[in-house]
Structures are given as C-alpha cells and as structure tokens.
C-alpha positions as CSV (number, residue, x, y, z in Angstrom):
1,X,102.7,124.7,105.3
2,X,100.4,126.1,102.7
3,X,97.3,124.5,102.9
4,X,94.8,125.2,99.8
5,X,91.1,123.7,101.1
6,X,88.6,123.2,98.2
7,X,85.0,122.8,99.8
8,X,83.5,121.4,96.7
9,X,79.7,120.9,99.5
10,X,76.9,123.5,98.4
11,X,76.4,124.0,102.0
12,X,79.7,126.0,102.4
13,X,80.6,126.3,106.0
14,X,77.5,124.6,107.2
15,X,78.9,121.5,105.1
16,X,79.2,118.3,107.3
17,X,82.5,117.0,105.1
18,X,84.1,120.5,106.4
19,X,83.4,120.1,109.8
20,X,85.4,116.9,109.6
21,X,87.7,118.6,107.5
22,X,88.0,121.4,109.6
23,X,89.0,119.1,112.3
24,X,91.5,117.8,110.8
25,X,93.0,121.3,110.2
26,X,93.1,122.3,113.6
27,X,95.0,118.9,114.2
28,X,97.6,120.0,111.8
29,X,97.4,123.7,113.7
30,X,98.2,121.5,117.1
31,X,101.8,120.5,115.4
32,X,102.5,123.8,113.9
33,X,101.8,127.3,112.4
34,X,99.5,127.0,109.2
35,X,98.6,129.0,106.1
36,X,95.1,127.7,105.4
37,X,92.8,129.1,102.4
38,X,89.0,127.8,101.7
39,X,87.6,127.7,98.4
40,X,84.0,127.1,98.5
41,X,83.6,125.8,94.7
42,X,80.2,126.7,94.9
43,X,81.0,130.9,95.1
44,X,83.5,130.7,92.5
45,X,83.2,131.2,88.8
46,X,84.3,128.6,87.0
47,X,83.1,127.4,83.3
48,X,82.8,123.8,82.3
49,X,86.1,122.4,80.3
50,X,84.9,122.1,76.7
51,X,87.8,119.6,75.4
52,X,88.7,122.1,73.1
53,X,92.8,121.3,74.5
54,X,93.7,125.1,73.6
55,X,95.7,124.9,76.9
56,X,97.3,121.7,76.4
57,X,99.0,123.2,73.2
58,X,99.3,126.8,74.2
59,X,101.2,126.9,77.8
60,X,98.4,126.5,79.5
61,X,96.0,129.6,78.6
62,X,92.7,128.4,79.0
63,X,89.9,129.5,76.4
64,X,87.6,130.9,79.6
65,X,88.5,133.8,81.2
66,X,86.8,133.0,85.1
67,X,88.7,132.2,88.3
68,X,90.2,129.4,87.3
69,X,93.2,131.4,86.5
70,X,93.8,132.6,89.7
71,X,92.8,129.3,91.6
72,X,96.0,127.6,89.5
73,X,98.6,130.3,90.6
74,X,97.2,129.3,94.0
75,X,97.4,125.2,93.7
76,X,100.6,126.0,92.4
77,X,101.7,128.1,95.2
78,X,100.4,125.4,97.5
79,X,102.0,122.4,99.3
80,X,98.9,120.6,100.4
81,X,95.4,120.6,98.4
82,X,92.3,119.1,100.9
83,X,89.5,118.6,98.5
84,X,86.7,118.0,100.7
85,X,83.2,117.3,99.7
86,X,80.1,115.1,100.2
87,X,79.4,111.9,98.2
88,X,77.2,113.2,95.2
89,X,76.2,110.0,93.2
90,X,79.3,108.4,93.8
91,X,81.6,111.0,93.1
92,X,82.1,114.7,93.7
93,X,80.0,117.1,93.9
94,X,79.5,119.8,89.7
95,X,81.1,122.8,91.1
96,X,84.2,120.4,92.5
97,X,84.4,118.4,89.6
98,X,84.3,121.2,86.9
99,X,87.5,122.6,89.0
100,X,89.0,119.4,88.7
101,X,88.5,119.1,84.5
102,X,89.9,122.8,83.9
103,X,93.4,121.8,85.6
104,X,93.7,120.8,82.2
105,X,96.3,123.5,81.4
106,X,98.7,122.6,83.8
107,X,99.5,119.3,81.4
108,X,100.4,119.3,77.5
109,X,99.2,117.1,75.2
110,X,102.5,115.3,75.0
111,X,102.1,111.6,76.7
112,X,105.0,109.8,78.5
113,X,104.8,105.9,80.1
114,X,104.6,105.7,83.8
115,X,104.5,102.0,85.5
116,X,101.6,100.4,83.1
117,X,99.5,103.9,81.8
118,X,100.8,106.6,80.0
119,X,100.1,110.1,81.5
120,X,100.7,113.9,79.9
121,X,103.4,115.8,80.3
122,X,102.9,118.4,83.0
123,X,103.6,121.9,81.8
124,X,103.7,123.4,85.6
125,X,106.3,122.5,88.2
126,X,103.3,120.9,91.2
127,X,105.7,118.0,91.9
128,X,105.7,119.3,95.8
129,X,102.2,119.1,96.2
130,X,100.2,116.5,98.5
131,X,96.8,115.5,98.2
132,X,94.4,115.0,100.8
133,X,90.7,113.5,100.3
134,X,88.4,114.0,102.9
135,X,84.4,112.8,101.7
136,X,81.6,111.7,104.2
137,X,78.2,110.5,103.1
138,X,74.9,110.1,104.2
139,X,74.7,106.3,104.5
140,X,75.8,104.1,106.8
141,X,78.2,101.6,105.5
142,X,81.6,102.2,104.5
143,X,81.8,99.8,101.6
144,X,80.0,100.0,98.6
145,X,79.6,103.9,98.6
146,X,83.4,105.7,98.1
147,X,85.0,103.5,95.7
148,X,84.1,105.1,92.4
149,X,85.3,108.5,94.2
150,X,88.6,107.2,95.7
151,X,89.3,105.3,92.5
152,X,89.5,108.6,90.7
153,X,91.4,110.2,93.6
154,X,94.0,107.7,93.0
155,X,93.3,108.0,89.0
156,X,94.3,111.4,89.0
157,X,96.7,111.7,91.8
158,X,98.4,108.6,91.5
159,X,101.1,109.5,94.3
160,X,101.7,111.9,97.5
161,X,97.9,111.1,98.4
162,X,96.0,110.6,101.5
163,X,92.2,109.4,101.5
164,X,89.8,110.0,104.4
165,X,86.4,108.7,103.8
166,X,83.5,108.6,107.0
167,X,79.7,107.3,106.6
168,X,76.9,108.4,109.1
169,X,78.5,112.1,108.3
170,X,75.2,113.9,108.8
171,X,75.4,113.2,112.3
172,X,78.3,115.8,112.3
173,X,75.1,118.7,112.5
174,X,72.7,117.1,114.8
175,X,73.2,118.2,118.7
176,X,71.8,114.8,119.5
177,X,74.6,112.7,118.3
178,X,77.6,114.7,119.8
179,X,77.9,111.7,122.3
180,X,79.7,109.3,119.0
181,X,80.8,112.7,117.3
182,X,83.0,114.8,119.4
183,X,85.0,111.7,119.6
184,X,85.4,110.7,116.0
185,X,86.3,114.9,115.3
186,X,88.9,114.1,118.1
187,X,90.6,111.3,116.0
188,X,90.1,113.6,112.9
189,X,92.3,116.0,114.8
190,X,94.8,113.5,116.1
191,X,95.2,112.3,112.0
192,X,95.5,116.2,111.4
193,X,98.7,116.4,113.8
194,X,99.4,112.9,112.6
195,X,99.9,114.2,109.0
196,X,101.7,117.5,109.8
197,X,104.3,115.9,112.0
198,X,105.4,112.6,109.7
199,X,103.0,113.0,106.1
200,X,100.6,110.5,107.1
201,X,98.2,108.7,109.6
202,X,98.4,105.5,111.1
203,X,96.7,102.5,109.5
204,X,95.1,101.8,112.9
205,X,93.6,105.5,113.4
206,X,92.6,106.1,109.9
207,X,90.5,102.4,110.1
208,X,88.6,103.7,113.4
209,X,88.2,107.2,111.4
210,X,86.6,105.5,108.5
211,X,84.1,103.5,110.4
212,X,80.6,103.7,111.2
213,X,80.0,105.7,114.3
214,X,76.8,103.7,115.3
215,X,75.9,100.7,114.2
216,X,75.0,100.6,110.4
217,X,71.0,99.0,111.1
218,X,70.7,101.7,114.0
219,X,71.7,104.2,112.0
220,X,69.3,103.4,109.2
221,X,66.4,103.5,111.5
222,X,67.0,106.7,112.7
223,X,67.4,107.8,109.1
224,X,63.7,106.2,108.0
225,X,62.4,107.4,111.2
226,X,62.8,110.7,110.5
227,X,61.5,110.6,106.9
C-alpha cells in the first residue's frame, strides 16, 4: 500500500501526534510490506489559497507555482493519506490547513447533490483513496476538545475515513510516563495491523486508544505542577 503521511506538527519528527502515528505505521508494516512517505507541512512551500477558483475552471492549474503541485500528483498516486497533527485551537495546525484549502484544484466548480448537501465535481480520479486522522492534544479529556476537528474531517472526507484522536499526548515525550505509554503505542500498533489486514479497527480497541491514559484530575496536576 502507498501510504502518504502529512505531519502538519511544527515539531516534525520530535512531534508527539507522529510518535502515535508512527506507531500505527509500523502496525500496518507487522501485516505487510509498505510504501510510506512523510510530509512535514511545516518544510514545504505552500502559499495560502486566495479563492480566486482559477483551478476550479481551468483543470486544476493553480495560480501559485510552490509544491503543492507536486504534493497532488503524490495524493493522487496514493491509496492511504494519514494527516497527523496536534490540536491547534480546535483544529489543525496553518501549515496543514493551507495544504488542505489548495486541494482546491482537484474539484470544478460544477456542484452535484449527494445524500442532503451538494458537493463539487471532482476533476481528478482520488475515489481509491482512504483517509486516516490521527490528532492528540495536550489536555486531558477526550470530550470537548476534537470535535470541531473531526467534524471537518468528516466535512471534507465524508466516506473511506478513519478517526484516531488521544488526550494526555504529551506524555508520548516524557521518559517518566513510559509506564501508561508503551502500552497505549502498543494498541496504536495493533489498530495499525488492524487497518492493513480488514480497513478498520475495532470499536472496542479504538475506544481504549482514545481514552485518557491517566486519570483526567491526575493528569491536570501534573500539568499545573509543572508550570
């Protein structure tokens, strides 16, 4: 499988949303041979989308010339797109989310109805792609935090979608903690090999994946203890 990672963290491999992520792949290495490719957002050169729609009416040539050119052909090429990044406000982090506005070109303006919304008319072929969310943040509580982000997830991938979301994710880079974390990036891997083998994870994995690792108050302590 081709496997397109987009590491939208500033913190590139030292990001604690890869480590999970990273995980995860070498799950999906455990059931099979892997083509895997990292994008660190943050390296790449891409321009903000100006809503000019030159690429919705032109097949797809884009007014900027940066590497969001190249990062198409390779979505394209793709079967499976990770976009992994740390809650920023909510949602995703610039650099992830200005790659996410300039896929622009691969739709036209035209609009068909699908279900109850109406959704443009692709003017690429991606209808073999998956899409795989995997965000952690730095609080403690599951709820309340990742719903604006997966609600755009599912916005803008409305099918062929997984979503992995994990508080307490800072603990992923703090020695100290390995005693809850090696085993949470041990069910990360088993949803990796999970995924690869049937397409998705078991409701009852993916709930203990999502979970806080330590309780949420102890958590917080430690957190205002060391501020």
């Amino acid at each position: 499988m081709k496997i397109l990672v987009l590491n939208g963290s500033p913190k590139r491999d030292k990001s604690d949303t890869l480590r999970m992520t990273n995980a995860f792949l070498d799950g999906m290495k455990d059931a099979g041979s892997q083509d895997v490719h990292v994008i660190h957002t943050v390296d790449s050169h891409i321009e903000y989308c100006t809503g000019c729609f030159s690429c919705m009416r032109n097949g797809g040539t884009c007014v900027h010339d940066d590497d969001m050119k190249a990062i198409l052909d390779e979505i394209l090429a793709s079967d499976l797109l990770i976009w992994s990044f740390p809650l920023y406000c909510y949602g995703m982090p610039a650099s992830l989310k200005a790659l996410l506005d300039r896929t622009l070109p691969l739709s036209s303006m035209a609009m068909r109805k699908v279900g109850e919304r109406y959704e443009h008319v692709e003017q690429a072929d991606f209808s073999k792609l998956r899409y795989l969310m995997i965000c952690g943040c730095g609080f403690p509580n599951s709820r309340h935090n990742f719903e604006p982000a997966v609600r755009q997830f599912e916005m803008c991938f409305p099918s062929s979608r997984t979503v992995i979301t994990v508080p307490e994710s800072p603990m992923f880079n703090a020695p100290e903690a390995e005693s809850v974390t090696a085993p949470r990036l041990g069910k990360l891997r088993e949803a990796g090999r999970q995924y690869a083998e049937s397409g998705s994870i078991s409701p009852e994995l993916l709930s203990e994946i999502t979970s806080p690792m330590i309780p949420e108050e102890v958590y917080a302590q430690i957190v205002n203890q060391s501020v």
